[in-house]
C-alpha positions in Angstrom: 13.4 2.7 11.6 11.2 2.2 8.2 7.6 1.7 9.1 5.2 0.2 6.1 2.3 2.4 5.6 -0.6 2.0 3.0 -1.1 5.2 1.2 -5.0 6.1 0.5 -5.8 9.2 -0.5 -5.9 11.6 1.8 -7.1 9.5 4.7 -4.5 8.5 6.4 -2.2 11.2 7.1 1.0 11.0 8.1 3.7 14.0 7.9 6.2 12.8 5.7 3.6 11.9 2.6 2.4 15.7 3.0 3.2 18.4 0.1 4.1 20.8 3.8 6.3 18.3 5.9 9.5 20.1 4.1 11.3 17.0 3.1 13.1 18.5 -0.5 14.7 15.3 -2.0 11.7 13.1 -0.4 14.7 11.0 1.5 12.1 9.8 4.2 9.9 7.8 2.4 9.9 5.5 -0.5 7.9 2.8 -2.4 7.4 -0.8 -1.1 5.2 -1.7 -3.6 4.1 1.1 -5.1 1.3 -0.4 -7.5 -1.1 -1.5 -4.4 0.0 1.9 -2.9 2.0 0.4 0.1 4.9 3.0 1.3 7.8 3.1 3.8 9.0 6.1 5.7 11.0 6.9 8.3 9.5 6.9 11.6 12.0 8.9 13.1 12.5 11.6 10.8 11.7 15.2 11.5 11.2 18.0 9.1 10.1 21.3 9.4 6.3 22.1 8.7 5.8 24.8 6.1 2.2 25.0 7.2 2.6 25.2 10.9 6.2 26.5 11.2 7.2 23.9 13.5 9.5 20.3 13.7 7.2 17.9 13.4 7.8 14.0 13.0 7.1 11.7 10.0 4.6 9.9 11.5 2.1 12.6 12.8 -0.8 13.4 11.8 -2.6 17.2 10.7 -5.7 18.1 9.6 -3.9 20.3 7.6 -2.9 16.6 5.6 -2.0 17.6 1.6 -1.1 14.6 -0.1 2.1 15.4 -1.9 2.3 12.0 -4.0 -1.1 12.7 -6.0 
């Protein structure tokens, strides 16, 4: 299932927009409209966490949150 999600920085974290949620091809997420930085990802996705070592789903949250789209 694709949630909507509006990307703002670093303040609202989520999993699969961070540079650590080990998602190589970027296959869980992608642009809804892009220019007003509205994103979709998959909500039930589950990669590992490079910082943590551990599963974790797309839609958690860390403070450990580094924006891998800017």
């Amino acid at each position: 299932m694709m949630a909507a999600f509006k990307l703002d920085g670093n303040k609202n974290q989520r999993c699969a927009f961070c540079k650590y949620w080990y998602d190589q091809t970027n296959q869980y997420i992608k642009p809804q409209d892009a220019k007003h930085g509205i994103w979709k990802f998959e909500t039930t996705a589950k990669c590992l966490c490079l910082k943590w070592n551990l599963q974790k789903g797309a839609g958690m949250r860390c403070e450990k949150f580094e924006n891998k789209l800017g």
